[in-house]
N, C-alpha and C positions, 0 to 999 in steps of 0.2 A: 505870832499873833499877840504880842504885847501888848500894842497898840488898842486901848478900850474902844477905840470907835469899830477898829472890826472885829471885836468879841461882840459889841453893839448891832452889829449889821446883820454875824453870823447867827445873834439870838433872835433878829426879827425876819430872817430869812426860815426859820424852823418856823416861828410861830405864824407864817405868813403862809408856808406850805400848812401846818395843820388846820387852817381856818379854811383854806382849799379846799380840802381833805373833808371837811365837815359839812360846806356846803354843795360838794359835789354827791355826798353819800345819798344812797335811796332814802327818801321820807319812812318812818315809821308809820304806818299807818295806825293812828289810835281812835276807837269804835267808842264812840257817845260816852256806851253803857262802864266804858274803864276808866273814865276819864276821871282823875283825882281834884278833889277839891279840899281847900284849907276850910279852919274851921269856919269862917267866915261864910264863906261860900258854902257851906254843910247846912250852917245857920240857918241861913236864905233860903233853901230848900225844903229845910222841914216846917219852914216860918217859928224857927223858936231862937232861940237866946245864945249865945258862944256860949254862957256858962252849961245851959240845956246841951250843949253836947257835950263837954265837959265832963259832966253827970252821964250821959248817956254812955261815953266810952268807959269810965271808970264801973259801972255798973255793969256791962259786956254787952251791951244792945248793939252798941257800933265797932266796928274791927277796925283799928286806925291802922296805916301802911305810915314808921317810917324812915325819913331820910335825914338819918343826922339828929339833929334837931327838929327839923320841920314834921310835922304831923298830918297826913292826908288819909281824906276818905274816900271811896270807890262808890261814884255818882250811882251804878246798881246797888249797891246795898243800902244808899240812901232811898232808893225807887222800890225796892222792896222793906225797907221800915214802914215807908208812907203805906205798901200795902195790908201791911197786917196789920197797924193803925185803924185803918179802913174797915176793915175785918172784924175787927175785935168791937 
């Protein structure tokens, strides 16, 4: 197998079978209440500021989940801020 075109073929024959593979697997089913949002979208839901979360997670109101770099929050914890908001 010297030849790069069929090291070429052989790499897209693997990544052609995992893409298979991924679309053939069961759906995860993900429930409203888990669903992760960026700050952005965090934002929009509390109606305040990217910096206001910002503030909010650095203070420990809001529990960030993350990945890597990326930063998300759990659409329930944001439905229960609103509530004790509410409360209070």
């Amino acid at each position: 197998m010297n030849n790069p075109f069929e090291l070429l073929a052989a790499k897209l024959d693997k990544i052609e079978n995992l893409l298979t593979w991924i679309a053939e697997r069961p759906e995860q089913e993900e429930t409203e209440q888990e669903r992760l949002l960026d700050k952005k979208q965090a934002a929009k839901v509390l109606g305040v500021s990217v910096s206001t979360i910002d503030n909010m997670r650095r203070d420990g109101f809001l529990t960030p989940y993350r990945f890597g770099k990326a930063v998300r929050f759990k659409l329930s914890d944001l439905y229960e801020l609103t509530e004790k908001r509410k409360a209070s």
